[in-house]
LUMKEMI-603199 format. One line per field, with one value per residue (C-alpha): residue number from 1; residue in one letter; y, x, z. Coordinates in Angstrom, 1 decimal. Layout:
BEGIN
resi <- (NUM	...)
resn <- (a	...)
y <- (Y	...)
x <- (X	...)
z <- (Z	...)
% end
This chain:
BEGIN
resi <- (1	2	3	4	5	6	7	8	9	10	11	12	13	14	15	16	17	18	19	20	21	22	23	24	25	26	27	28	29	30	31	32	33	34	35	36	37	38	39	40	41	42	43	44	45	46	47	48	49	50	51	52	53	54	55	56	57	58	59	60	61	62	63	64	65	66	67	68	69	70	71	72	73	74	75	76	77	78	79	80	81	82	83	84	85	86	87	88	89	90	91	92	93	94	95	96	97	98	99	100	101	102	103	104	105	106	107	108	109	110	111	112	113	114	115	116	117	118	119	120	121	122	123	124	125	126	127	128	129	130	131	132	133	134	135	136	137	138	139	140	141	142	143	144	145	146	147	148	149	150	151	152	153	154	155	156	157	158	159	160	161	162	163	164	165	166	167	168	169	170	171	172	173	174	175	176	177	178	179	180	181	182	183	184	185	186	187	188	189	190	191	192	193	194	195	196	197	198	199	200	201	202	203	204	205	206	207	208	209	210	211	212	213	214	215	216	217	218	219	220	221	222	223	224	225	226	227	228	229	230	231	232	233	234	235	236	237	238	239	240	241	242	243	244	245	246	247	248	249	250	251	252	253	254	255	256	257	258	259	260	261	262	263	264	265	266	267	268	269	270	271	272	273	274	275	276	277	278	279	280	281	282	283	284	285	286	287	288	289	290	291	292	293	294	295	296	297	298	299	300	301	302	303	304	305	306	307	308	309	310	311	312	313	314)
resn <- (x	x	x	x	x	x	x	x	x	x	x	x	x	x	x	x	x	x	x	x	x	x	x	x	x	x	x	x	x	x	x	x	x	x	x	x	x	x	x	x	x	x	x	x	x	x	x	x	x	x	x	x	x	x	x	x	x	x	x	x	x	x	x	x	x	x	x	x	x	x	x	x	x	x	x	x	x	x	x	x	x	x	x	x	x	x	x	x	x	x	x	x	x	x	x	x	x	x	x	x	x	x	x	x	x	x	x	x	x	x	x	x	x	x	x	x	x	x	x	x	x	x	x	x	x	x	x	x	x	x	x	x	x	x	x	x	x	x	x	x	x	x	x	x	x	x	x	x	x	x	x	x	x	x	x	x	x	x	x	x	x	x	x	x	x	x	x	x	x	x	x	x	x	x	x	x	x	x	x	x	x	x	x	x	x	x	x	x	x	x	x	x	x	x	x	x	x	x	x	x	x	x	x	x	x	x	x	x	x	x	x	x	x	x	x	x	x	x	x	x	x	x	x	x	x	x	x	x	x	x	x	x	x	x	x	x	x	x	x	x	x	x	x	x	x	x	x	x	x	x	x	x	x	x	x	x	x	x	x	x	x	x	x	x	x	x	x	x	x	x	x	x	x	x	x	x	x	x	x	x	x	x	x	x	x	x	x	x	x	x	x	x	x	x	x	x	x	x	x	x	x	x	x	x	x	x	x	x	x	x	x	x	x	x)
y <- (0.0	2.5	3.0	6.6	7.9	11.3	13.1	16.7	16.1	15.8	17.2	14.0	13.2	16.5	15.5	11.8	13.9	16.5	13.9	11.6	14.1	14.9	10.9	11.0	14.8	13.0	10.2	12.9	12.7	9.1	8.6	11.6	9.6	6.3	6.9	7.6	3.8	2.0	2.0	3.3	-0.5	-1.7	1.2	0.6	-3.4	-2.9	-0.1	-2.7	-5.9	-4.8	-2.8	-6.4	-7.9	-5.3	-5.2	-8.9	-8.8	-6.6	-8.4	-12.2	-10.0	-9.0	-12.2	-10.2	-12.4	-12.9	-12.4	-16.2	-15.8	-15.8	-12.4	-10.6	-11.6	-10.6	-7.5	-6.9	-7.5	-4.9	-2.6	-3.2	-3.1	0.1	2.0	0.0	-1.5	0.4	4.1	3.8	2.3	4.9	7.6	6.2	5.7	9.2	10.9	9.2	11.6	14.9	17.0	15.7	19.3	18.8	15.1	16.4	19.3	16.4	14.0	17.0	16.4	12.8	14.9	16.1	12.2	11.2	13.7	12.9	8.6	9.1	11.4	8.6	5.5	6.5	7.5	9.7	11.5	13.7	16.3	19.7	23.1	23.6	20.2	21.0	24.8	23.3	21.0	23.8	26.1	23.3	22.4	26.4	26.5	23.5	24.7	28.5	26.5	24.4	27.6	28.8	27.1	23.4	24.9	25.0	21.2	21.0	20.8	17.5	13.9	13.8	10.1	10.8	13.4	10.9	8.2	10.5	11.5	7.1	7.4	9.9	8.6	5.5	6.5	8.2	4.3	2.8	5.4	4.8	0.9	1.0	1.3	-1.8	-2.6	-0.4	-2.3	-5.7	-4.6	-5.3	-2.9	-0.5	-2.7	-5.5	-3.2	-2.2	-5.7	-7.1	-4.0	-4.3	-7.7	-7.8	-5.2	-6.8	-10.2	-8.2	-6.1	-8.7	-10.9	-7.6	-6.1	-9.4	-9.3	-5.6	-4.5	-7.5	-6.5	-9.3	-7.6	-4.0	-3.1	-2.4	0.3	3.1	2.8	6.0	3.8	1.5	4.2	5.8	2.7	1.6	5.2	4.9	1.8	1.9	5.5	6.4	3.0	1.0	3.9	6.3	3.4	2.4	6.4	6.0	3.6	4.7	8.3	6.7	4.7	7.7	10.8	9.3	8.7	13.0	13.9	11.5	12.2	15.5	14.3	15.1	18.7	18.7	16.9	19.3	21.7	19.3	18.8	22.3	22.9	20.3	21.4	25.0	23.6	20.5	21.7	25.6	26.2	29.5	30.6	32.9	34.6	32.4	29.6	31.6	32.4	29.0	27.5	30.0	28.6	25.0	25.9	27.9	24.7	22.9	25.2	25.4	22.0	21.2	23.8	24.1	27.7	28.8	26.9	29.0	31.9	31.1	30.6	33.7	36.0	35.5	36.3	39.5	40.3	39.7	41.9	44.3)
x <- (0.0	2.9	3.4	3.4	0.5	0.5	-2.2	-2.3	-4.9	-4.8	-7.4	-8.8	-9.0	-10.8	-13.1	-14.1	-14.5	-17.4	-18.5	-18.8	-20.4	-23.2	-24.1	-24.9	-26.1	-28.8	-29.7	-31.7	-34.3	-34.4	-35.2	-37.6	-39.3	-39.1	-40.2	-43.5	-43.9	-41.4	-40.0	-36.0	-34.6	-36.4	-35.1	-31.3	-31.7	-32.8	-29.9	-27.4	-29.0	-29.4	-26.3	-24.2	-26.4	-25.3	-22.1	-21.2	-22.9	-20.1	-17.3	-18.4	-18.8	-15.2	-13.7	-12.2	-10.2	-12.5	-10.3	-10.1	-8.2	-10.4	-7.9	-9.5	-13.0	-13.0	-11.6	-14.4	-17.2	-15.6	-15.8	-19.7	-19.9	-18.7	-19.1	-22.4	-24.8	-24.0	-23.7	-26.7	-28.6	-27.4	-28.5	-31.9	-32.5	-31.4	-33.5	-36.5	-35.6	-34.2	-34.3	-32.7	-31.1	-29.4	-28.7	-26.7	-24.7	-23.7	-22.4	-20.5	-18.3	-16.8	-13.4	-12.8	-13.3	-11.3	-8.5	-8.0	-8.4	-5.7	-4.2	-3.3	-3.3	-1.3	2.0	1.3	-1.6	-0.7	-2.6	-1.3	-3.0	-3.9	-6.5	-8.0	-8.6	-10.2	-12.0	-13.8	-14.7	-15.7	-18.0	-19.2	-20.4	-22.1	-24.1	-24.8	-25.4	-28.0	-29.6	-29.7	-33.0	-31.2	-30.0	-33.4	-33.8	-30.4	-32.5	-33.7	-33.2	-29.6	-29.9	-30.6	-28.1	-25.1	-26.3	-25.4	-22.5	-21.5	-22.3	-19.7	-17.2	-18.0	-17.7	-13.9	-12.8	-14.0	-12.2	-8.8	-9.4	-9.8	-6.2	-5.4	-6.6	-4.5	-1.7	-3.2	-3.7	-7.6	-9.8	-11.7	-15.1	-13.8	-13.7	-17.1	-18.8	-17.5	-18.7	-22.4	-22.2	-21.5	-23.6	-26.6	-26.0	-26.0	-30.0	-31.2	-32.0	-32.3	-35.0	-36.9	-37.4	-37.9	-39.9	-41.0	-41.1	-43.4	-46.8	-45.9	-48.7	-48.0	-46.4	-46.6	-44.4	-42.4	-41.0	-38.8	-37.2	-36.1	-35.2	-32.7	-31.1	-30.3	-28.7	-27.3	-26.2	-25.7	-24.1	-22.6	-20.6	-20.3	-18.7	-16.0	-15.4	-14.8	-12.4	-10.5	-10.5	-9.1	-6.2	-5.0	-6.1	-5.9	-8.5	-9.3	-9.0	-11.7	-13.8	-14.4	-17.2	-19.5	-19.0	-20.0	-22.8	-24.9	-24.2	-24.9	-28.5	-28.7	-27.7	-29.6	-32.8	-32.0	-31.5	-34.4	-36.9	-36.7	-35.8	-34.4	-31.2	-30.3	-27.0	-26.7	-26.1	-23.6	-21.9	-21.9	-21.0	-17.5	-16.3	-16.9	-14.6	-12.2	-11.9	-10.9	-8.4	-7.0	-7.0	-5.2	-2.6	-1.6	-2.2	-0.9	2.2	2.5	2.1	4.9	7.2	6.4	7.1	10.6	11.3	9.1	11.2	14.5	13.7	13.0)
z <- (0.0	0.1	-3.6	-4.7	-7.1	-8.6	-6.8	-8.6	-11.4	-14.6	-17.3	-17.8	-14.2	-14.4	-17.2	-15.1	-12.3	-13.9	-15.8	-12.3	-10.9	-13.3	-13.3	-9.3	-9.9	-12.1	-9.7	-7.9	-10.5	-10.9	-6.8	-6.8	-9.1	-7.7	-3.9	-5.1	-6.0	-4.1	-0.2	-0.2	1.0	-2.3	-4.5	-3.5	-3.6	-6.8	-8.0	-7.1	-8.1	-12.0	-11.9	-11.0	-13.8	-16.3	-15.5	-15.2	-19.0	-20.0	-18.3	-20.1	-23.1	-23.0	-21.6	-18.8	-16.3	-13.1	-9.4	-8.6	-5.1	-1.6	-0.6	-3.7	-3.0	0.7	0.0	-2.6	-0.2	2.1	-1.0	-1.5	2.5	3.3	-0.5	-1.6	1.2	4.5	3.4	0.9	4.0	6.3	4.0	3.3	7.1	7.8	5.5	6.8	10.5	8.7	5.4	2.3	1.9	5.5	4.6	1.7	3.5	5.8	2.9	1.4	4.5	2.7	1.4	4.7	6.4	3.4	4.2	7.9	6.6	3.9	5.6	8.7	7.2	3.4	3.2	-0.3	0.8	3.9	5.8	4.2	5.6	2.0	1.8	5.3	3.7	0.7	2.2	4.6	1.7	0.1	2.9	3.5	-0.5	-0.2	2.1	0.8	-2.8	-1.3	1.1	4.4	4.7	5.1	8.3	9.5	9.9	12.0	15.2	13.7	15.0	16.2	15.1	11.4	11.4	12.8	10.3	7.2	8.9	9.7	5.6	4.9	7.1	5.5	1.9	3.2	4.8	0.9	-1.2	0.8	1.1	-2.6	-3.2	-2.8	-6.2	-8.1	-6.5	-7.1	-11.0	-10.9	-13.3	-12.6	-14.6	-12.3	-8.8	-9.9	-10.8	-7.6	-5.2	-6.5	-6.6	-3.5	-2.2	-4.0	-2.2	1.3	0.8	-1.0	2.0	4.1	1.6	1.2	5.6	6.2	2.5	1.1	-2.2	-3.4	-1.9	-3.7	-6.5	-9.5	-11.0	-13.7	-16.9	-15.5	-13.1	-15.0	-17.0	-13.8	-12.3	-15.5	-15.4	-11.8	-12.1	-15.6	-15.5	-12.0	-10.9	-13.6	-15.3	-12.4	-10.7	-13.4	-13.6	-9.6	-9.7	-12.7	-11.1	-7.3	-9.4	-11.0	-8.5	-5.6	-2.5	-1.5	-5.3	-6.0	-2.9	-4.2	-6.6	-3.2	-3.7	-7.5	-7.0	-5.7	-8.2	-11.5	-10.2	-9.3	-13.0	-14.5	-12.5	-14.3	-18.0	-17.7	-15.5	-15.9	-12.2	-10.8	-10.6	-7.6	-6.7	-2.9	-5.4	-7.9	-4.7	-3.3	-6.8	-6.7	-3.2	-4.1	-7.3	-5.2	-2.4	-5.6	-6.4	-3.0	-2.9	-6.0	-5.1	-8.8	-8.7	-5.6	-6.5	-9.7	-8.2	-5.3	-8.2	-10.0	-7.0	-6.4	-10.1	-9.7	-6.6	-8.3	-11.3	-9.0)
% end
């Protein structure tokens, strides 16, 4: 686990990463649509279960070498544990005691879980004062971008409020455990298969108890359209996009997807649905983009390296 990755970005990390970030932006619409006709345990089995199914397609399409070793297979389940089942559980529970709005500003805190995780337990992904600053203007934008009325739920269940926060800290462990796979030379399409796969085999059994999917009526032919975009579009590629983006950007670089988020469905609610555009979110949109930029240091370093020269021509 100690060999060295480049973690300063390049422009097609940068690319993945917007493009990432739009797929789970959009997911928004396909579960706005979907809990009108289905409970959340159902909607999530369901996300993972055709997700595996597609992607296991793709892999006996291709002929891609399956991980035949009982060391790659635990470390898999792990994967769909703490990336797949748990967090996506955690979440759905906690936004049945507190506002989505709130449930998101608490996600958006992922980088800085993933930054204190990396931070400890890699040797190429250190604390710097310049991540932590990032991080926390990341985290301030998120919340003007979403409003100052997200706030107003705070005073919420406690409990639903720590469970988002267990699915952040979750989502931090899973970017940094994912590492290991670069080093072991497995694909991103096989890290992927494997983690729904795997995640599918845990709420499947779980949904069946608690939802019992078999007694649900029947459903509108809106629903299935939603329900293949969320698992096709917002699982199967966002999750080989993931992957490749951890093996070359690293764990934090990749954990900033949660701060994009927000602002693709924001801009996809303007563009599709014809929604307003107000300044609070302009303003939050800038210091999302400036965390980024702090983050990624490129700038600052330029600029550190331009001032001596000024100073000397002076």
């Amino acid at each position: 686990m100690n060999q060295t990755i480049n973690q300063q970005m390049s422009w097609l990390d940068i690319l993945i990463l917007t493009v990432l970030s739009i797929l789970w932006g959009g997911s928004f619409f396909f579960v706005e649509v979907l809990v009108d006709h289905l409970p959340p345990l159902t909607i999530v089995m369901l996300r993972v279960s055709l997700a595996a199914i597609a992607l296991w397609g793709i892999i006996l399409a291709l002929r891609i070498p399956i991980p035949k070793t009982r060391k790659h297979w635990m470390a898999l389940f792990v994967i769909g544990l703490l990336n797949n089942a748990l967090p996506f559980c955690l979440i759905v529970w906690g936004q049945t005691q507190i506002s989505s709005g709130l449930a998101s500003v608490i996600n958006a805190t992922t980088p800085f879980f993933t930054v204190i995780v990396a931070g400890t337990l890699l040797s190429d992904e250190r604390v710097t004062g310049l991540k932590l600053a990032g991080v926390c203007l990341g985290i301030l934008g998120t919340v003007i971008l979403i409003g100052p009325d997200v706030l107003t739920g705070a005073s919420g269940s406690i409990l639903g409020q720590v469970a988002v926060m267990g699915a952040a800290i979750s989502y931090a462990l899973a970017g940094v455990y994912s590492r290991r796979f670069k080093v072991w030379g497995l694909s991103p399409l096989i890290v992927a298969t494997g983690q729904v796969t795997m995640a599918a085999l845990i709420l499947i059994p779980i949904t069946m108890i608690i939802d019992k999917p078999w007694t649900l009526t029947a459903n509108p032919a809106d629903f299935y359209w939603a329900i293949l975009g969320l698992a096709f579009f917002s699982t199967v590629i966002a999750y080989i996009l993931y992957f490749r983006l951890i093996a070359s950007a690293g764990a934090t670089n990749a954990a900033l997807v949660t701060f994009l988020v927000p602002i693709s469905a924001i801009l996809l609610g303007v563009t599709i649905l014809g929604e307003s555009f107000t300044t609070l979110q302009a303003i939050g949109m800038g210091l999302i983009g400036l965390g980024l930029l702090v983050m990624d240091g490129r700038i600052l370093r330029r600029f550190r390296s331009r001032a001596p020269e000024k100073r000397s021509r002076s």
